[in-house]
C-alpha positions as CSV (number, residue, x, y, z in Angstrom):
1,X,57.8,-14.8,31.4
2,X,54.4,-14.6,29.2
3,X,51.9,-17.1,28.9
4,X,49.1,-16.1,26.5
5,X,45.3,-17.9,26.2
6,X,46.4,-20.2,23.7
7,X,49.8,-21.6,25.8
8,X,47.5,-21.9,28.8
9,X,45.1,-23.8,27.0
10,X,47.9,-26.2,25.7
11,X,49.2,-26.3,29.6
12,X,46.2,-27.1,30.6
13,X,45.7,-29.9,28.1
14,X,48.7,-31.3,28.6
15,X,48.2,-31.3,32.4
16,X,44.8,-33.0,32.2
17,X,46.5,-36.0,30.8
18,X,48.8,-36.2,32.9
19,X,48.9,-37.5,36.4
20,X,49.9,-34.4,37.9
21,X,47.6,-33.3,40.8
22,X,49.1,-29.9,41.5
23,X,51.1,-26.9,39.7
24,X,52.4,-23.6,40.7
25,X,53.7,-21.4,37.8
26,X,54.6,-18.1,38.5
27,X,55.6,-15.0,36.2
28,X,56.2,-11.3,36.6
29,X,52.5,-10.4,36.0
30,X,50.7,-13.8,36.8
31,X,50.4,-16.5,39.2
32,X,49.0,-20.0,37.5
33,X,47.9,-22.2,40.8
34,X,46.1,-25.8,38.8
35,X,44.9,-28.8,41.9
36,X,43.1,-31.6,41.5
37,X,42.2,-34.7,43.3
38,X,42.5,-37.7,40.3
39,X,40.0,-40.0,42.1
40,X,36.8,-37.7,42.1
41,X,35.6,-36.6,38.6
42,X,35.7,-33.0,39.3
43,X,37.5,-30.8,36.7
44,X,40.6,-28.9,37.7
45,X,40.7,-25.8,39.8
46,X,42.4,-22.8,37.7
47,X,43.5,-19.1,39.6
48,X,45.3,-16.4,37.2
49,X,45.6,-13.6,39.3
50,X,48.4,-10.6,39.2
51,X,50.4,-9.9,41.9
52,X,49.4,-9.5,45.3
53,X,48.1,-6.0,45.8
54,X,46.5,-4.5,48.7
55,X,43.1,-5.8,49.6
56,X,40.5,-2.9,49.0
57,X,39.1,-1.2,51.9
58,X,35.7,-3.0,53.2
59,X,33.9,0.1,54.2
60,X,32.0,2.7,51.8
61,X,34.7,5.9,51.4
62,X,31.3,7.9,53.2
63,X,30.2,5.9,55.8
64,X,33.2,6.6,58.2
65,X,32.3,3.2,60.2
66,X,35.1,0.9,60.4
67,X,35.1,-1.5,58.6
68,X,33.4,-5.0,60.1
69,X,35.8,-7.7,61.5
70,X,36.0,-11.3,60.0
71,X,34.1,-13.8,62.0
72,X,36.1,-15.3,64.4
73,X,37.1,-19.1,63.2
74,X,35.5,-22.2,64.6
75,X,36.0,-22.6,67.9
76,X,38.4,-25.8,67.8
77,X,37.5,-29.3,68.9
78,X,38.5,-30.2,72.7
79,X,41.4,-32.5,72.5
80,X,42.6,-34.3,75.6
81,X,45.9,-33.3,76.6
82,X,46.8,-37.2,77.3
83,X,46.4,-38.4,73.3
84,X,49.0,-38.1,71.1
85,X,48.3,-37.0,67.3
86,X,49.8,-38.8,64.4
87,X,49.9,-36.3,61.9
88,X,50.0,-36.2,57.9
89,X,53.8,-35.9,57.0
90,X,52.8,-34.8,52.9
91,X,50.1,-34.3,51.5
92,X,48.4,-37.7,49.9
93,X,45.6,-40.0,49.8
94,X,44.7,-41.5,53.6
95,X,44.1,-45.4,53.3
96,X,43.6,-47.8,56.3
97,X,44.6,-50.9,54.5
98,X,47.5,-52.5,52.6
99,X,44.7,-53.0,49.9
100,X,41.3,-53.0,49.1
101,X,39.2,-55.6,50.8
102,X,42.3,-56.6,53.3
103,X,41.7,-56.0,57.3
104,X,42.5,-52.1,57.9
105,X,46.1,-51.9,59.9
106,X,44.4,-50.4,62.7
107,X,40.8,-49.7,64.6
108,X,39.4,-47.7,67.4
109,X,40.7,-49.7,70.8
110,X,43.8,-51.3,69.0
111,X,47.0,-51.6,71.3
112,X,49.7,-50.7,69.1
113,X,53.7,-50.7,69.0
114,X,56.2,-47.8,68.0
115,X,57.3,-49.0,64.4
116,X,54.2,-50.3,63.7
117,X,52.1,-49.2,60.8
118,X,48.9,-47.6,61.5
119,X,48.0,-46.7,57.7
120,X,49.3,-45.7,54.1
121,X,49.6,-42.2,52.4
122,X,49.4,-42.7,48.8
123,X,51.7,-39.6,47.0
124,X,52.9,-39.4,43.3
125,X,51.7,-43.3,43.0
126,X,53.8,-44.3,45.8
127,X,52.4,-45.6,48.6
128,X,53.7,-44.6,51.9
129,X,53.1,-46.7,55.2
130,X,52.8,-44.5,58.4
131,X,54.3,-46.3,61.8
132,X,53.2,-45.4,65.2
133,X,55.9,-43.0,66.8
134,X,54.5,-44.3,70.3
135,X,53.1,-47.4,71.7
136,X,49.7,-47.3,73.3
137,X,45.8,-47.2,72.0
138,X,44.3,-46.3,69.3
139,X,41.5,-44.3,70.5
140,X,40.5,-42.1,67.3
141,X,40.4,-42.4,63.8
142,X,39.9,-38.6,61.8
143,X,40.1,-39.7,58.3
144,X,37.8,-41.7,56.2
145,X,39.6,-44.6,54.0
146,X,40.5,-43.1,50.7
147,X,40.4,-39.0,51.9
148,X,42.9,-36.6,50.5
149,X,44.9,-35.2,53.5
150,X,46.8,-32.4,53.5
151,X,50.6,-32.2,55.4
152,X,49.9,-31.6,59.1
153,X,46.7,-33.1,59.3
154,X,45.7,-35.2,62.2
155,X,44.5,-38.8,61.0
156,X,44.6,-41.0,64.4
157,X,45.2,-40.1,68.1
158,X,46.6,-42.3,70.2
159,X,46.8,-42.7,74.2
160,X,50.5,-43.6,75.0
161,X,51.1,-46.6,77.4
């Protein structure tokens, strides 16, 4: 497949009126990645790059020091073993209401029931409400109404009963 300047300019033309928020194309020399969040005003983000390769070596060829290692990454946040995490199951948009202006499903000290719903992920326009897998108390809230979340992410824990 070969996608010259002009066809990615028309993709990419096409894709800004549209209400797609992410697209992987891939070819035999070229990977097209395109994401965007619709409700911030920030333009999309493009990558063209060719296929992996090895990374370069870090260290000049003549100064026989290995090369540095990466910083380790942030030391992660103590979590009590006794919460529970209610996770992102896709990615979406993180909303703690059925709609704007109504009383969020859930706060901080809430006793809630398995089956109930704790929040909505919005995804493709379609708006996804998230029940509690456990009963118990809500005793954090990670996500700020109207954040993108990625799949995996940790929006609420919760202490069991």
């Amino acid at each position: 497949m070969q996608l010259d300047h002009d066809q990615l300019r028309e993709l990419l033309a096409l894709l800004g009126d549209s209400d797609i928020q992410e697209l992987r194309l891939e070819g035999d020399d070229f990977r097209l990645e395109v994401r965007r969040n619709l409700p911030s005003a920030a333009p999309a983000t493009v990558f063209l790059e060719p296929p992996a390769a090895p990374p370069p070596p870090a260290a000049s060829a003549g100064s026989g020091a290995p090369p540095s290692p990466s910083p380790p990454p942030p030391p992660a946040a103590s979590v009590r073993s006794d919460l529970q995490a209610l996770t992102a199951p896709m990615v979406g948009t993180f909303y703690r209401s059925s709609a704007p202006g109504e009383a969020p499903f859930v706060q901080v000290g809430s006793r809630i029931t398995a089956g109930q719903p704790v929040c909505i992920l919005e995804a493709m326009k379609l708006m996804n409400e998230l029940e509690s897998e456990v009963s118990g108390e809500v005793v954090e809230i990670l996500v700020e109404n109207g954040t993108p979340v990625e799949f995996g992410q940790v929006l609420m824990r919760i202490k069991p009963a």
